[in-house]
C-alpha atoms as one frame of an Amber mdcrd trajectory, in Angstrom:
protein
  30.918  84.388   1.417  27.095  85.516   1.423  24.921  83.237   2.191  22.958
  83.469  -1.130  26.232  82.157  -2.762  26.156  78.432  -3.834  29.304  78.106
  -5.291  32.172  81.124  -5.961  35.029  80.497  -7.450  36.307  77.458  -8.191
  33.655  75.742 -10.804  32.801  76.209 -14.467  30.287  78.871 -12.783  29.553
  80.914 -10.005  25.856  80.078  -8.656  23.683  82.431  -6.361  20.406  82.124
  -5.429  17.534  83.534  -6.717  15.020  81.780  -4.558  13.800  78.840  -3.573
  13.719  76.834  -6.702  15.970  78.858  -8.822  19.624  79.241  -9.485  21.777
  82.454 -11.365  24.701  81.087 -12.838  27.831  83.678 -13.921  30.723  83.207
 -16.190  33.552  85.561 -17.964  35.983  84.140 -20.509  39.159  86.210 -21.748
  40.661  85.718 -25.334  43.795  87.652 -26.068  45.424  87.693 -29.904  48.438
  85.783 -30.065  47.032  83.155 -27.061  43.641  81.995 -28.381  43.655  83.237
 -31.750  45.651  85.240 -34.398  44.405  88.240 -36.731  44.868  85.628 -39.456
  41.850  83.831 -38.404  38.379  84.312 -39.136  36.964  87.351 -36.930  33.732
  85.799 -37.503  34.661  82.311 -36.044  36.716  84.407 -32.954  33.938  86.054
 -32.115  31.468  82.580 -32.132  34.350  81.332 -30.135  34.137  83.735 -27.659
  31.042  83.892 -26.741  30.728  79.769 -27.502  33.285  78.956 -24.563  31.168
  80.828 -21.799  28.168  79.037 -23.141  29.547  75.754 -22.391  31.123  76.699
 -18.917  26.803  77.284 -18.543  25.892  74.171 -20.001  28.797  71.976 -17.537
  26.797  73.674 -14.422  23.057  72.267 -15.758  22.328  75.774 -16.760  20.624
  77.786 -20.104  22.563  80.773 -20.952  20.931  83.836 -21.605  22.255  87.607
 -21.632  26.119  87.807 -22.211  27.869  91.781 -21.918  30.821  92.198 -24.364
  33.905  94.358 -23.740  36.765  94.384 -26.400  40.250  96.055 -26.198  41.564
  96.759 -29.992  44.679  98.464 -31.369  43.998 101.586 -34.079  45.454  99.671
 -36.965  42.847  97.169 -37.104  39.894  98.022 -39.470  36.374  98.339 -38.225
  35.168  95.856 -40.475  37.077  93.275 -38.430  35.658  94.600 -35.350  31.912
  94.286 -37.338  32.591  90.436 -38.436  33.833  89.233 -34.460  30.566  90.921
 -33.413  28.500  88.909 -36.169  30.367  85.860 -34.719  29.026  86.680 -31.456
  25.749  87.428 -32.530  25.489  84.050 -34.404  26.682  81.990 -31.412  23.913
  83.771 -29.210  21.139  83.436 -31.640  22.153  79.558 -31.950  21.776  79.505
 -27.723  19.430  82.056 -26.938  21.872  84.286 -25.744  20.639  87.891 -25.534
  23.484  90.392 -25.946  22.889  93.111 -23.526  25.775  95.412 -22.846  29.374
  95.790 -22.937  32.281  98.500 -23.554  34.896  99.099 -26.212  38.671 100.237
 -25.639  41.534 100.956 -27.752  44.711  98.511 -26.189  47.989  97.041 -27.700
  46.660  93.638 -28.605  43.137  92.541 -29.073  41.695  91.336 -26.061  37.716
  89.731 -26.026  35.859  89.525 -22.850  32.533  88.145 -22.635  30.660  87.754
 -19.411  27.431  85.456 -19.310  24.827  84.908 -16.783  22.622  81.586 -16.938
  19.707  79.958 -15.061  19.328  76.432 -13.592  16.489  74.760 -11.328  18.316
  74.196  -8.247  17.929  70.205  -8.268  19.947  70.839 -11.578  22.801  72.366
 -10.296  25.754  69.942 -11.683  29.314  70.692  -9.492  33.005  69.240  -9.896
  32.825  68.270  -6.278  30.338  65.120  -6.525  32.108  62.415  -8.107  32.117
  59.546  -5.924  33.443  55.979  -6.062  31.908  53.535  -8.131  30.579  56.342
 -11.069  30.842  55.643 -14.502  33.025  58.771 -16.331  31.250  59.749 -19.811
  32.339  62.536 -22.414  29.567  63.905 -24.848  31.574  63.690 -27.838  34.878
  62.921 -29.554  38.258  64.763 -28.339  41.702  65.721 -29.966  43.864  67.729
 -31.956  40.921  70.825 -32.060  43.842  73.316 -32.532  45.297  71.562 -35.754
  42.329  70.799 -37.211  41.031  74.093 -37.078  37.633  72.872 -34.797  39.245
  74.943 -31.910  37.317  77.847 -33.835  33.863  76.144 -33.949  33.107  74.352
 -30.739  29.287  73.502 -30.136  28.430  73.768 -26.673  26.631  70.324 -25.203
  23.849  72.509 -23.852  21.098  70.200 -25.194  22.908  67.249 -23.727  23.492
  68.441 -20.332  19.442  69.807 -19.983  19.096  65.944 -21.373  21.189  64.780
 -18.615  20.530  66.950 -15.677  16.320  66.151 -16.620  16.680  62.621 -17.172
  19.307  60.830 -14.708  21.128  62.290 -11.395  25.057  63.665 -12.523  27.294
  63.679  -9.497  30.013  65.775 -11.246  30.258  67.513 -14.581  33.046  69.935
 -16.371  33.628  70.989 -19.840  37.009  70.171 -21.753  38.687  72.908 -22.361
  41.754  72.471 -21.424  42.234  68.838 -21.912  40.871  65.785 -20.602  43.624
  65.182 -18.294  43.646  68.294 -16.722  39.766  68.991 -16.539  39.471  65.296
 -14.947  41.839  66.122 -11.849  39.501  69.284 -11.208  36.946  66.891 -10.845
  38.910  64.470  -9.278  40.444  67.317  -6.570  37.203  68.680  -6.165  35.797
  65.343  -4.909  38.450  63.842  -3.507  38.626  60.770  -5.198  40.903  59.053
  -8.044  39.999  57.964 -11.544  40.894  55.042 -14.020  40.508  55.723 -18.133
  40.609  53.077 -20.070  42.822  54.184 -23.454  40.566  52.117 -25.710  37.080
  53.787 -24.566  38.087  57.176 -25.349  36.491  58.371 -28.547  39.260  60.357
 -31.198  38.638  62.687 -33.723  39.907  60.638 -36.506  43.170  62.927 -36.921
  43.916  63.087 -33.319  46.089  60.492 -31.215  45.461  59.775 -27.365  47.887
  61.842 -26.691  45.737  64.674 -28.202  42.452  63.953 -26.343  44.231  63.789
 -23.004  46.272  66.931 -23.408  45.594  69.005 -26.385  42.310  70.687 -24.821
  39.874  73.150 -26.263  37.435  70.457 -27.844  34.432  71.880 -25.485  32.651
  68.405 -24.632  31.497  67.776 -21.305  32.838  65.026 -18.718  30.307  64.221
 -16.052  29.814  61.186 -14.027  27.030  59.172 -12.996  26.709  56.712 -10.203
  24.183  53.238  -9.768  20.792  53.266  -8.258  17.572  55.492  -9.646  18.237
  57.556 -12.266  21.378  55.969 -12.762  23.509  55.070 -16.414  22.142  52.413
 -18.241  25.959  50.223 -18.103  25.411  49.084 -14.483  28.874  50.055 -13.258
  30.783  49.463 -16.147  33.323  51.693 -18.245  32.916  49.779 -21.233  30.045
  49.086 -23.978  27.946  51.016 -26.316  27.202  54.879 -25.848  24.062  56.202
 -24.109  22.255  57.139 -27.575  19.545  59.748 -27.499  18.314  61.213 -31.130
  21.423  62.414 -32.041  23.307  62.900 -28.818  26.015  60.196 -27.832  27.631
  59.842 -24.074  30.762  57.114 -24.368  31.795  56.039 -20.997  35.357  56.354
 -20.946  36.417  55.042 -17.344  35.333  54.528 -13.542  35.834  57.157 -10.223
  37.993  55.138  -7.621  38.077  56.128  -3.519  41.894  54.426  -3.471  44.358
  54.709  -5.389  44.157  58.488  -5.434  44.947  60.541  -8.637  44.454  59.540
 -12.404  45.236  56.590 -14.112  44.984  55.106 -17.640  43.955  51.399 -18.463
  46.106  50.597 -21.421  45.032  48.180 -24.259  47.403  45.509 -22.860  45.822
  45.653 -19.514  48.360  47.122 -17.543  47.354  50.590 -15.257  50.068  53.420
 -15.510  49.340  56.886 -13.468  49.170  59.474 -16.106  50.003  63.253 -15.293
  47.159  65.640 -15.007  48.903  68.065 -17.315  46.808  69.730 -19.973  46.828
  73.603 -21.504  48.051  76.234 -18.479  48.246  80.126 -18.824  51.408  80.582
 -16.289
């Protein structure tokens, strides 16, 4: 690898240098019809979607978006007004984040197929990895989780950009990753990453009033950020606990939801009866 490469693959986001003080950040996202969406849904919301996911693989790295390239493949039989109301989804999504869209190609194919690419930029003391969670850190998400495919908010995430820059300015995160394919399985990237275990505990995790925990920990696709946060300066406000109120800033919320272990290895859940079960890192997968 060059040596102006941070981090390749293997994180929300490739990071390179730029110099001293400053960080690129690059991201590409794939949506194919019949996979992550259907022609029956809203181009508009696909298209926010699309460009919506790589925005929060940005924010999980400490990063601001900012110019995105678009390439679709479409079949013949679909009408150019579709094709006009995914691009007006994209274009809302980027004026929301200050996403400048700069580029891209157009192809015909069999299915529809959406592939955004998006750069971002981060001070390098910003820079948030999945590889520093260590023992003793407090686990938070940014936001409620479950059943986003069922409920329709699959469509509409809101990537936590605000609350990472809050974060990343205001206390030192070890680790960080967006949910997007379930807790579970986003966790153990953290978790492999660092080399170190986790315990949940099933009654801190904040639901989505339709969802079960079932949904939070496997369902994926709810686009909230897990990072952790260790004692000392700049550290969270709970001391080494996984329980209590959530970090509250304006409007943003950060519910601790469990504790990084060094032994045992692997993820567990703290169930409301007290007993600790290991729980199976299984969440959305592609193959």
């Amino acid at each position: 690898m060059p040596p102006d490469v941070v981090q390749g693959i293997g994180d929300d986001a490739a990071v390179v240098k730029i110099d001293g003080k400053k960080r690129l950040l690059l991201t590409i996202d794939m949506l194919v019809e019949n996979v992550h969406f259907t022609t029956k849904m809203p181009a508009k919301a696909i298209g926010w979607k699309a460009l919506a996911c790589n925005i929060s693989d940005i924010a999980a790295m400490g990063g601001i978006p900012k110019f995105a390239v678009v390439s679709i493949g479409v079949p013949s039989k679909i009408h150019v007004t579709w094709v006009k109301d995914l691009y007006r989804g994209i274009e809302a999504a980027g004026r929301k984040f200050g996403v400048a869209i700069v580029g891209g190609d157009t192809v015909q194919s069999e299915k529809i197929v959406i592939n955004v690419a998006l750069t971002g930029e981060a001070d390098a003391k910003d820079v948030v990895l999945r590889s520093g969670a260590k023992p003793g850190d407090v686990i938070f998400v940014t936001g409620k989780l479950g059943n986003s495919l069922k409920s329709g908010r699959h469509l509409k995430p809101n990537p936590r950009v605000a609350e990472a820059q809050y974060l990343v300015k205001h206390f030192k995160i070890h680790s960080m990753i967006d949910v997007s394919d379930g807790l579970a399985a986003d966790l153990r990237h953290i978790l492999e990453k660092s080399n170190v275990g986790a315990v949940l505990d099933a009654e801190a995790i904040p639901l989505h009033p339709d969802a079960k925990l079932d949904n939070a920990l496997y369902d994926g696709e709810d686009y909230e950020l897990i990072f952790t946060v260790g004692a000392g300066p700049r550290a969270c406000p709970h001391r080494g606990e996984h329980r209590g109120s959530p970090l509250q800033h304006g409007r943003m919320k950060f519910f601790p939801i469990g504790l990084i272990v060094n032994n045992p290895r692997g993820l567990f859940l703290r169930k409301p009866d007290g007993r600790i079960v290991k729980i199976k890192p299984k969440g959305y997968q592609h193959f």
